[in-house]
PDB file of the backbone (N, CA, C, O) and the ligand in Angstrom, with CONECT records:
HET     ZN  A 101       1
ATOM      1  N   UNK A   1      12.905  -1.161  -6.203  1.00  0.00           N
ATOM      2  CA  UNK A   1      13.732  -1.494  -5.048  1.00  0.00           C
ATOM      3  C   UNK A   1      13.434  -0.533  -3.908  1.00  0.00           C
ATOM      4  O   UNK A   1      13.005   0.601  -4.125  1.00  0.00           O
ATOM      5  N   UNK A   2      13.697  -1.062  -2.547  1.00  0.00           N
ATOM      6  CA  UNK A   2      13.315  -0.059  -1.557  1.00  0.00           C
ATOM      7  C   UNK A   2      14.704   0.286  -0.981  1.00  0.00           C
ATOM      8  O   UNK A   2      15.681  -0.424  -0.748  1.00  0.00           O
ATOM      9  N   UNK A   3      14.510   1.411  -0.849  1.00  0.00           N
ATOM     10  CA  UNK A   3      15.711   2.615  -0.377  1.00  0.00           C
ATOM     11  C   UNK A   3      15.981   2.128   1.151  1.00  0.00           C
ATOM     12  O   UNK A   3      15.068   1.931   1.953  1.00  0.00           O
ATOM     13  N   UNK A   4      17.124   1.990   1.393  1.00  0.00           N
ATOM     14  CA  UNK A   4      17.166   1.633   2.657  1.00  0.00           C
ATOM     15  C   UNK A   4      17.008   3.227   3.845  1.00  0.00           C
ATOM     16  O   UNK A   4      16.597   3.284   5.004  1.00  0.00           O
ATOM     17  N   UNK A   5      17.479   4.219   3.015  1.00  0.00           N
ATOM     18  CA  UNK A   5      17.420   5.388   3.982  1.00  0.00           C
ATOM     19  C   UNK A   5      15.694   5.777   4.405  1.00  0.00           C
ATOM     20  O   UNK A   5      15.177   6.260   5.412  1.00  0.00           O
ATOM     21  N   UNK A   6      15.174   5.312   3.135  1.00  0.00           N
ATOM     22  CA  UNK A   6      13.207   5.708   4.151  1.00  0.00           C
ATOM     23  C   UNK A   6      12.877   4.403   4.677  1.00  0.00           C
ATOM     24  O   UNK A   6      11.679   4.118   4.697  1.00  0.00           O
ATOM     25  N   UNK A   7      13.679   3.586   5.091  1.00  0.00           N
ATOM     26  CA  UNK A   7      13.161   2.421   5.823  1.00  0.00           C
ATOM     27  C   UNK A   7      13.790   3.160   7.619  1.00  0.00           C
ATOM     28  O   UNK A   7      13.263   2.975   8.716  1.00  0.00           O
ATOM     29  N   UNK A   8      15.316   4.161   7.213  1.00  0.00           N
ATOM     30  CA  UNK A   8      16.097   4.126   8.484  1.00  0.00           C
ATOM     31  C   UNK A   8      15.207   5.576   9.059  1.00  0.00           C
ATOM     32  O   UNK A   8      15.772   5.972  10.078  1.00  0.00           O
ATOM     33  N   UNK A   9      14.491   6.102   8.848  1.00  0.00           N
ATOM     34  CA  UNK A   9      13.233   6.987   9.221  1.00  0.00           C
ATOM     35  C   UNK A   9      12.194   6.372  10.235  1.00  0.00           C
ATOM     36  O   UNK A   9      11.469   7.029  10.983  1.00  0.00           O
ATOM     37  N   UNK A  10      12.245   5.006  10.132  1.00  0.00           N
ATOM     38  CA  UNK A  10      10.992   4.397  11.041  1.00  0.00           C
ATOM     39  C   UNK A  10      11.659   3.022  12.079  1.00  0.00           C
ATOM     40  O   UNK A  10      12.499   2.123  12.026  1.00  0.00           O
ATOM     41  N   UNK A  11      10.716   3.554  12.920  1.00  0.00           N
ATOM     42  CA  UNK A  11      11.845   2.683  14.419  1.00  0.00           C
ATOM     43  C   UNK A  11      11.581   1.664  14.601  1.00  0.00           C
ATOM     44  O   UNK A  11      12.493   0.882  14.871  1.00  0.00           O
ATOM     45  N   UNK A  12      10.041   1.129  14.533  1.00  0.00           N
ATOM     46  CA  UNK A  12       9.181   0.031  14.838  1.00  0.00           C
ATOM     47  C   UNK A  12       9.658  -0.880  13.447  1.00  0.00           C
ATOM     48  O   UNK A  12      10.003  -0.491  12.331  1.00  0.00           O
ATOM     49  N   UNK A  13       9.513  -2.318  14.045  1.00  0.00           N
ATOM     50  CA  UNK A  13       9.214  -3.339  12.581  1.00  0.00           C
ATOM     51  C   UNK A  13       8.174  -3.504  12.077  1.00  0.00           C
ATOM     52  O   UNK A  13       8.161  -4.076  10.987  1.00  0.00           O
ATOM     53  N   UNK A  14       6.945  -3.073  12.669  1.00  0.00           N
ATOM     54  CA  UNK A  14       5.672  -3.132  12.416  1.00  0.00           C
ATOM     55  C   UNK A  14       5.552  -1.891  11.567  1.00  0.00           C
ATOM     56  O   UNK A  14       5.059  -1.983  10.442  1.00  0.00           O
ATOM     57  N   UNK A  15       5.895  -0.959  11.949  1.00  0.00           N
ATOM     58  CA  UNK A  15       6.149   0.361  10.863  1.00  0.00           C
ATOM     59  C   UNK A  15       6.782  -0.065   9.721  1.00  0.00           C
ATOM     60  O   UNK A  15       6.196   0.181   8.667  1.00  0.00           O
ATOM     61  N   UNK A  16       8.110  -0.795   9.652  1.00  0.00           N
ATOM     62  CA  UNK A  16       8.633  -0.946   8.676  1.00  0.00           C
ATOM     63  C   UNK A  16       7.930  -2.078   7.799  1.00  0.00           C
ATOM     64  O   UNK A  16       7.983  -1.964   6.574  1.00  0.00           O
ATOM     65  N   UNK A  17       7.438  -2.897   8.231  1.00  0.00           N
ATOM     66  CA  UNK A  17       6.801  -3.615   7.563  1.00  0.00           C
ATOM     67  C   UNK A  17       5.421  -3.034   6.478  1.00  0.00           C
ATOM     68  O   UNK A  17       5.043  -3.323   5.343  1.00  0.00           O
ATOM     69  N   UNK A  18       5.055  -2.258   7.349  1.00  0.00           N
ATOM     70  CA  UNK A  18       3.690  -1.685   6.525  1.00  0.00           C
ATOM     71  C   UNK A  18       4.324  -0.420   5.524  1.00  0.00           C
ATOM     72  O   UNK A  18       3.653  -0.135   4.533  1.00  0.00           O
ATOM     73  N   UNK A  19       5.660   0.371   5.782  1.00  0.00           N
ATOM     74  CA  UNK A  19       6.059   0.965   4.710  1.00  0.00           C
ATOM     75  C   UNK A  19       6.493  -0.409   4.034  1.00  0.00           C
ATOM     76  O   UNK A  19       5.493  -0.922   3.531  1.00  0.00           O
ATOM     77  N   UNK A  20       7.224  -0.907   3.913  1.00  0.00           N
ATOM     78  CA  UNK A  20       7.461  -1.946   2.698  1.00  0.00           C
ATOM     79  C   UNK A  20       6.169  -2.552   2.134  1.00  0.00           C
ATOM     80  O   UNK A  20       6.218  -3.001   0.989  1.00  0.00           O
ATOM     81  N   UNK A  21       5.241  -2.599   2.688  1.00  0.00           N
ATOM     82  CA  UNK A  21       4.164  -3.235   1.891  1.00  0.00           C
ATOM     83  C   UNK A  21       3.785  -1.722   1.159  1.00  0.00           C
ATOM     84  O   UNK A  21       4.301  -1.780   0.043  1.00  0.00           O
ATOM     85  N   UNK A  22       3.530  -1.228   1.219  1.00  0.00           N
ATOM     86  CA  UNK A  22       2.975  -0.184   0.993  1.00  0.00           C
ATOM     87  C   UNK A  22       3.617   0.671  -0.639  1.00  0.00           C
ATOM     88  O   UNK A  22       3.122   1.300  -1.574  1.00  0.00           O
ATOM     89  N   UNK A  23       5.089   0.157  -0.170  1.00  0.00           N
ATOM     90  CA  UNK A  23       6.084   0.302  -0.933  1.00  0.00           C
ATOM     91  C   UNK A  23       6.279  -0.668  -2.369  1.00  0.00           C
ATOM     92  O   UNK A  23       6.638  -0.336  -3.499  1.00  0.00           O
ATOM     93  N   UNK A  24       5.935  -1.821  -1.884  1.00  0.00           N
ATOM     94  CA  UNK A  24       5.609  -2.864  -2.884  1.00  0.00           C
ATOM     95  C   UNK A  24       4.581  -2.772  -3.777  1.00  0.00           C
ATOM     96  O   UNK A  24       4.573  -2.651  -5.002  1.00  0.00           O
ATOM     97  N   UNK A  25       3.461  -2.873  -2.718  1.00  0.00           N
ATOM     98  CA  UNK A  25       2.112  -2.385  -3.499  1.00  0.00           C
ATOM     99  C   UNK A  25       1.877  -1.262  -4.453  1.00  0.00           C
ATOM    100  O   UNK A  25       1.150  -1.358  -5.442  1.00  0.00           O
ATOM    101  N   UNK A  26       2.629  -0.033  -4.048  1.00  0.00           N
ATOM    102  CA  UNK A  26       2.294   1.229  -4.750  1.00  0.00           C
ATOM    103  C   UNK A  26       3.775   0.923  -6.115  1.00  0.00           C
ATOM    104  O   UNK A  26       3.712   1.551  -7.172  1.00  0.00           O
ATOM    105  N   UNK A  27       4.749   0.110  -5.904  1.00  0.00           N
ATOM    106  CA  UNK A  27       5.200  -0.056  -7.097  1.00  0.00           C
ATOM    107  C   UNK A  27       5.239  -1.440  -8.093  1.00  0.00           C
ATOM    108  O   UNK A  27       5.482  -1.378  -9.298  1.00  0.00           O
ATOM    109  N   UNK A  28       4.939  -2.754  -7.324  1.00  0.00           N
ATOM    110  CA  UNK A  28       4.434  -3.715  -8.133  1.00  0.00           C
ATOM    111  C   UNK A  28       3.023  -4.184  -8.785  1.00  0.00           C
ATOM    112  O   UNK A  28       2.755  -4.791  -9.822  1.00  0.00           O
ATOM    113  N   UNK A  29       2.070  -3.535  -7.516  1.00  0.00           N
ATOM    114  CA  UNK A  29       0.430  -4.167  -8.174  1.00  0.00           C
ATOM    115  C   UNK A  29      -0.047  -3.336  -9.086  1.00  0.00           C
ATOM    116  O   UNK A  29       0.174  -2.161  -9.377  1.00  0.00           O
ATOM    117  N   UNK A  30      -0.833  -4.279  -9.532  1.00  0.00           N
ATOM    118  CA  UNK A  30      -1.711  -3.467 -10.381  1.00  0.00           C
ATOM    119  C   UNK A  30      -2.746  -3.817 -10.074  1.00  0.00           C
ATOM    120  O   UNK A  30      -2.930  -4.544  -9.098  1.00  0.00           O
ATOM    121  N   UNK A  31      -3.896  -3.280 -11.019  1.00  0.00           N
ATOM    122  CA  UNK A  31      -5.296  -2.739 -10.520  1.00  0.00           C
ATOM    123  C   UNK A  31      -6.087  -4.352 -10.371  1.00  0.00           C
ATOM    124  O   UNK A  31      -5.968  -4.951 -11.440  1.00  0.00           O
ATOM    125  N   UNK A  32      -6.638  -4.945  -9.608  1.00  0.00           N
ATOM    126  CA  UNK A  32      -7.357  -6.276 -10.069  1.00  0.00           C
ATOM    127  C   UNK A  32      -8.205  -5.678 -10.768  1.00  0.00           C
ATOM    128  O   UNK A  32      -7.950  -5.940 -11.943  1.00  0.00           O
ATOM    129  N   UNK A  33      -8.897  -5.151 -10.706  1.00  0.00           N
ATOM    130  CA  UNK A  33     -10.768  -5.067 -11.537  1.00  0.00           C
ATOM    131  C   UNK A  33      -9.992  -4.359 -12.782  1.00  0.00           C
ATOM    132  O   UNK A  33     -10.249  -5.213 -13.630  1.00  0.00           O
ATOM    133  N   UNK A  34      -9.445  -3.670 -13.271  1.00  0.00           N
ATOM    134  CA  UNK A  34      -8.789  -3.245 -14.859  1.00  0.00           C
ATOM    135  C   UNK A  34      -7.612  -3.418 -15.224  1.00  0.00           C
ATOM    136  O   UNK A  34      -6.998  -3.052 -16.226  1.00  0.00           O
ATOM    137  N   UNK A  35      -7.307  -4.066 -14.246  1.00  0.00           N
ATOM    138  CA  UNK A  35      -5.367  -4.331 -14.543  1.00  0.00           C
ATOM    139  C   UNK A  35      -4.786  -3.417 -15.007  1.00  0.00           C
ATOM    140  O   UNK A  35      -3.824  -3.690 -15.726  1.00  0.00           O
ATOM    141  N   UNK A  36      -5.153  -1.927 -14.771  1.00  0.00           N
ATOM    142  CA  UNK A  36      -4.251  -1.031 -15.117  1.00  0.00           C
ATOM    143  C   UNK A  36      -2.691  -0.955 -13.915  1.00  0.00           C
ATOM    144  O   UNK A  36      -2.577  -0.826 -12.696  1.00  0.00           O
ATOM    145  N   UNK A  37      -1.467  -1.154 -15.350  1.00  0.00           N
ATOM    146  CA  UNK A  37      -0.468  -1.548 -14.122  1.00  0.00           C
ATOM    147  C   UNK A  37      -0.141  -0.346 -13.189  1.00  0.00           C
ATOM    148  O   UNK A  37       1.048  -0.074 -13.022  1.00  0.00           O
ATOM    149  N   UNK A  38      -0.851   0.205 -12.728  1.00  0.00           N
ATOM    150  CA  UNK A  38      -0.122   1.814 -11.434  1.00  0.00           C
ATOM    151  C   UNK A  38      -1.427   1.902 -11.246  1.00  0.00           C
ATOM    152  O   UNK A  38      -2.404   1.957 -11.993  1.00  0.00           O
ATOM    153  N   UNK A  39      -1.232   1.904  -9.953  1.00  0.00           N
ATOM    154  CA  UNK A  39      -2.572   2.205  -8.926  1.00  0.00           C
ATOM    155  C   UNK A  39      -1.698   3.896  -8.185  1.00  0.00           C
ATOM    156  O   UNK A  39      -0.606   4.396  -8.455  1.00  0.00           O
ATOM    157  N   UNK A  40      -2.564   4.242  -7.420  1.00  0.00           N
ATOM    158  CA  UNK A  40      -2.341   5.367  -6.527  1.00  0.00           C
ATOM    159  C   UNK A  40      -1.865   5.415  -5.249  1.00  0.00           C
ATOM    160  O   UNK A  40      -1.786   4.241  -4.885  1.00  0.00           O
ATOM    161  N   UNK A  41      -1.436   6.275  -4.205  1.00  0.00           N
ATOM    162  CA  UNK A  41      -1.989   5.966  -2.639  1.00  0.00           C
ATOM    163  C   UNK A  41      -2.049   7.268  -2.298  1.00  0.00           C
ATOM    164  O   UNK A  41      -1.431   8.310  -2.517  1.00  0.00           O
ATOM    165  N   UNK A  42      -3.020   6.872  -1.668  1.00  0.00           N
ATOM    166  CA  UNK A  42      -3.752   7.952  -0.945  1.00  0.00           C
ATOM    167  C   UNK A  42      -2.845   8.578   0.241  1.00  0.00           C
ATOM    168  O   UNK A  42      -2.192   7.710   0.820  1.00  0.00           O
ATOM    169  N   UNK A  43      -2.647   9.988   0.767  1.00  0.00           N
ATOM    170  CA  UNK A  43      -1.850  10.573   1.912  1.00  0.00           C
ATOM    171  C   UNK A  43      -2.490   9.953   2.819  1.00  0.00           C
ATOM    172  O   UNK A  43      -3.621   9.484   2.946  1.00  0.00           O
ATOM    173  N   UNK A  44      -1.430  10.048   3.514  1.00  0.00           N
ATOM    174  CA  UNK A  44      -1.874   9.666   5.086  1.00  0.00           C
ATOM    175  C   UNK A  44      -2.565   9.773   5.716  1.00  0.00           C
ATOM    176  O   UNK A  44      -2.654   8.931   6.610  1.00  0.00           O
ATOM    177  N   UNK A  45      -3.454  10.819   5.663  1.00  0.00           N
ATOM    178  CA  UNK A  45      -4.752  11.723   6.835  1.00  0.00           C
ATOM    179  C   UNK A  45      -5.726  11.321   5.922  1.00  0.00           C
ATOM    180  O   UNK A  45      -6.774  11.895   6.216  1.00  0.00           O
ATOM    181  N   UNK A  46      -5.898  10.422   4.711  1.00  0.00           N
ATOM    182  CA  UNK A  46      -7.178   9.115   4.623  1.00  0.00           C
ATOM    183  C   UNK A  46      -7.365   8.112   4.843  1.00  0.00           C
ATOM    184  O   UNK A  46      -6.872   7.168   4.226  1.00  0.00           O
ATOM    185  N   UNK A  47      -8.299   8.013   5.993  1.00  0.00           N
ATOM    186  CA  UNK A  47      -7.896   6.461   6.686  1.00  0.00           C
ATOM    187  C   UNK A  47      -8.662   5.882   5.698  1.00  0.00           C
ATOM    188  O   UNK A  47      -7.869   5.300   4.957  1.00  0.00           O
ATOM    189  N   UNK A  48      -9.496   5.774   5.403  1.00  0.00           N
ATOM    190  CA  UNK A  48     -10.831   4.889   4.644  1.00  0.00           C
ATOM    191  C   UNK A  48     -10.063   3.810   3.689  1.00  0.00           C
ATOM    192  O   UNK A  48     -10.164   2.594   3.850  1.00  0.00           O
ATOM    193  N   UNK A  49      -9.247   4.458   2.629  1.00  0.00           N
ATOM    194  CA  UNK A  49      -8.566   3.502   1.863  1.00  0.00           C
ATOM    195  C   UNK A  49      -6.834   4.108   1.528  1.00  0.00           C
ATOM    196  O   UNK A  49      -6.378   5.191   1.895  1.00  0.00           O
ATOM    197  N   UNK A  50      -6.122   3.045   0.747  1.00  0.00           N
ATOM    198  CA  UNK A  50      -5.151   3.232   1.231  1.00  0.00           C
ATOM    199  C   UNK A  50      -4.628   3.587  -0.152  1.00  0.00           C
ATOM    200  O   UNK A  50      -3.768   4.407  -0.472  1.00  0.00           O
ATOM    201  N   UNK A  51      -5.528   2.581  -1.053  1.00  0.00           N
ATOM    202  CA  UNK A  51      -4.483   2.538  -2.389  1.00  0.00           C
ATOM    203  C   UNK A  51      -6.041   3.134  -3.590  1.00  0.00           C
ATOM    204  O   UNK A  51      -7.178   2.826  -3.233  1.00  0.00           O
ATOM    205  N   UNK A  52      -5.883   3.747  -4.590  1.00  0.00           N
ATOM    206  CA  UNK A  52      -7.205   4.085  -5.312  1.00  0.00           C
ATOM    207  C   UNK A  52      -6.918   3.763  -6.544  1.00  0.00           C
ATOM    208  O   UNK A  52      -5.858   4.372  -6.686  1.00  0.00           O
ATOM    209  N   UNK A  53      -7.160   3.125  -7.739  1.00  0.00           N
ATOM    210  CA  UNK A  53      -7.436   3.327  -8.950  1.00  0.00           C
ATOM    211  C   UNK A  53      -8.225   4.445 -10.189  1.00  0.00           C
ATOM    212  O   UNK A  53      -9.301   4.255 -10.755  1.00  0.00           O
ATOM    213  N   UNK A  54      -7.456   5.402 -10.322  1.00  0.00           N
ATOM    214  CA  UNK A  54      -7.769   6.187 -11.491  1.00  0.00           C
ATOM    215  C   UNK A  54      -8.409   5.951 -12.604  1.00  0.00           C
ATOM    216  O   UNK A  54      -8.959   6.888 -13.183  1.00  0.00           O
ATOM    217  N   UNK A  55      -8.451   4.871 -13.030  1.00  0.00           N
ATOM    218  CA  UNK A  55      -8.636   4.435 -14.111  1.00  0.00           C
ATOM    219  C   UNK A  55     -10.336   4.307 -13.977  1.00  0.00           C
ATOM    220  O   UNK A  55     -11.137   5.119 -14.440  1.00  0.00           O
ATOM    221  N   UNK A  56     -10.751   2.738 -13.017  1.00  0.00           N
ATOM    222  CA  UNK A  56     -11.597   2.514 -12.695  1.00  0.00           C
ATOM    223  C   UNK A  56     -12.666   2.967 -11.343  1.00  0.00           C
ATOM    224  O   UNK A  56     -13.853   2.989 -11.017  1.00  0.00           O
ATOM    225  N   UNK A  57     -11.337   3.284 -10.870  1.00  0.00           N
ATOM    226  CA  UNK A  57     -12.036   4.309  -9.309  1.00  0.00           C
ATOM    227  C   UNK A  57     -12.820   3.619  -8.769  1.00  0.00           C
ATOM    228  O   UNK A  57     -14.025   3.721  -8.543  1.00  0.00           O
ATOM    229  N   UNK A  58     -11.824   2.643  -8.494  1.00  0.00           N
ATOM    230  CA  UNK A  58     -12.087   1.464  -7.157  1.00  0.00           C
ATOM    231  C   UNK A  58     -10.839   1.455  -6.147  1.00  0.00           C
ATOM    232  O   UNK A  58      -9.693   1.234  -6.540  1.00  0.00           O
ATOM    233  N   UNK A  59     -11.172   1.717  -4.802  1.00  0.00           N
ATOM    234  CA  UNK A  59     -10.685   2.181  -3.714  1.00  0.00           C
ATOM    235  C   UNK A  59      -9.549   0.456  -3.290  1.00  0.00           C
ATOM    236  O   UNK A  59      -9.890  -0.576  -3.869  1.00  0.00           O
ATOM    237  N   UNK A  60      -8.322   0.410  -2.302  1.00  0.00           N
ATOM    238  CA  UNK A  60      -8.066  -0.557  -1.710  1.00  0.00           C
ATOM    239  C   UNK A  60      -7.121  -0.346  -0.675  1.00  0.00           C
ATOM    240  O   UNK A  60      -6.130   0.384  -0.713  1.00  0.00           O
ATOM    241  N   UNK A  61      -7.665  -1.301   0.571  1.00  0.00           N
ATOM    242  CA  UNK A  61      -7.203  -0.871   1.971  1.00  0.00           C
ATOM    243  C   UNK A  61      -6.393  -2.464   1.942  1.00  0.00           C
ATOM    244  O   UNK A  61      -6.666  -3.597   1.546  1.00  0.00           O
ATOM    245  N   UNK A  62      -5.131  -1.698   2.685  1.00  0.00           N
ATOM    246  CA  UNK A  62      -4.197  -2.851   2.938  1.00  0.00           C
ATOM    247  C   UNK A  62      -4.297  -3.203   4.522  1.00  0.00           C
ATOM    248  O   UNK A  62      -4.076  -2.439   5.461  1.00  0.00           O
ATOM    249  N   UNK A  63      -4.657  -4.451   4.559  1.00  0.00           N
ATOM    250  CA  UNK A  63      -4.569  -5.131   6.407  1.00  0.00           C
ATOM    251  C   UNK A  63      -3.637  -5.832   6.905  1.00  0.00           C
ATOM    252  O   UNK A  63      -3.196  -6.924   6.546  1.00  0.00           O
ATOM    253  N   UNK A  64      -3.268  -4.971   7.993  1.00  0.00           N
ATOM    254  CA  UNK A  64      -1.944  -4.857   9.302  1.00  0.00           C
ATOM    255  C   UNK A  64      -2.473  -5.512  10.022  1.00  0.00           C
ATOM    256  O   UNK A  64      -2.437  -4.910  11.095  1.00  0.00           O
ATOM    257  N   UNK A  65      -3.019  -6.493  10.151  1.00  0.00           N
ATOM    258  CA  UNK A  65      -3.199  -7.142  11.452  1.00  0.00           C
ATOM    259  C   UNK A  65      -1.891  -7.985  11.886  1.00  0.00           C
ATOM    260  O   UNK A  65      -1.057  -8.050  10.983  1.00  0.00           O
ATOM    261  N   UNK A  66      -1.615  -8.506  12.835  1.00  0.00           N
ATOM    262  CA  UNK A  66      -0.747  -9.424  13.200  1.00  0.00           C
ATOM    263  C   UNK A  66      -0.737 -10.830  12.227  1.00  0.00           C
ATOM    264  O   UNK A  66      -0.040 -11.155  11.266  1.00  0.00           O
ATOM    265  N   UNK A  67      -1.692 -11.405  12.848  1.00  0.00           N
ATOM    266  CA  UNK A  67      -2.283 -12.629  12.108  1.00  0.00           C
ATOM    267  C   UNK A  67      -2.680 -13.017  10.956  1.00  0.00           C
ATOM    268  O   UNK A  67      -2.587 -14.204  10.641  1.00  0.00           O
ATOM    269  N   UNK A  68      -3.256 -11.972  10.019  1.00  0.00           N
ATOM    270  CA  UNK A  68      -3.057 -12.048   8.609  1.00  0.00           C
ATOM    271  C   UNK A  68      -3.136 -10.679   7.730  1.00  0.00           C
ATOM    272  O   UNK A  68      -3.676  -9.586   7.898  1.00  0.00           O
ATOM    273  N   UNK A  69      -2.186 -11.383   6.520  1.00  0.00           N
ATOM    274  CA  UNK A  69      -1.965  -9.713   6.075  1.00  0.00           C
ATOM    275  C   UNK A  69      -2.507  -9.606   4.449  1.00  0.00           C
ATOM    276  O   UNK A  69      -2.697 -10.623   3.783  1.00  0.00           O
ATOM    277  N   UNK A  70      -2.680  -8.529   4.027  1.00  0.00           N
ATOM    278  CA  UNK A  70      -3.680  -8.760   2.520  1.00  0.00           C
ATOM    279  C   UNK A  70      -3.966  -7.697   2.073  1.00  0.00           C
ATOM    280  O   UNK A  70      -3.504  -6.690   2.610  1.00  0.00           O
ATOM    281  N   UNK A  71      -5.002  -7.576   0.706  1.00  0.00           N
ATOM    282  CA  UNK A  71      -5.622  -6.823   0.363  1.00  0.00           C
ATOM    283  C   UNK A  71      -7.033  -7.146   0.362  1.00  0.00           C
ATOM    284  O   UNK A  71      -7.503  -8.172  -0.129  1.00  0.00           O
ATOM    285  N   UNK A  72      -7.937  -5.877   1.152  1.00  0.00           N
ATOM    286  CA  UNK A  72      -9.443  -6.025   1.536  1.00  0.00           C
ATOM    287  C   UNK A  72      -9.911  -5.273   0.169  1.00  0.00           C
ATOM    288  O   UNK A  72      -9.445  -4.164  -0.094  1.00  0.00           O
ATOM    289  N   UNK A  73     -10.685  -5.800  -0.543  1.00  0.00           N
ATOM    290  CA  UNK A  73     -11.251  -4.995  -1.983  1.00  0.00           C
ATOM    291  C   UNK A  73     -12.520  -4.384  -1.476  1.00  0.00           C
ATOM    292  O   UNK A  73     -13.226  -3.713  -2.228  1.00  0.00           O
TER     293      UNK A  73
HETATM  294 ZN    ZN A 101      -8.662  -0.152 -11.905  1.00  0.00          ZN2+
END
């Protein structure tokens, strides 16, 4: 579940939106290529990727665009 107090930290909906994904992702997905269920995320000051797998150590960047939103493998 997401905490409503680290949602009331961020001003923008576009902010809030990408913490909730972010939020989702780092606690519902799991790995596609090993299905290990817990992936990672990477701090903030790595832009390159967003989310990493330990297991298999395959990298994944989540896309904010307006127009469509996803996971880029
Ligand atoms: Zn994996």
């Amino acid at each position: 579940m997401f905490q409503q107090s680290v949602l009331d930290s961020y001003t923008s909906n576009s902010q809030k939106a990408r913490v909730l994904t972010e939020n989702w992702f780092a606690s519902q997905m799991y790995c596609p290529c090993c299905l290990k269920p817990k992936i990672s995320v990477y701090n903030n000051n790595k832009k390159v990727s967003d989310f990493f797998c330990d297991s298999c150590r395959n990298d994944f960047q989540l896309k904010s665009s307006k127009n469509r939103s996803g996971v880029k493998f």
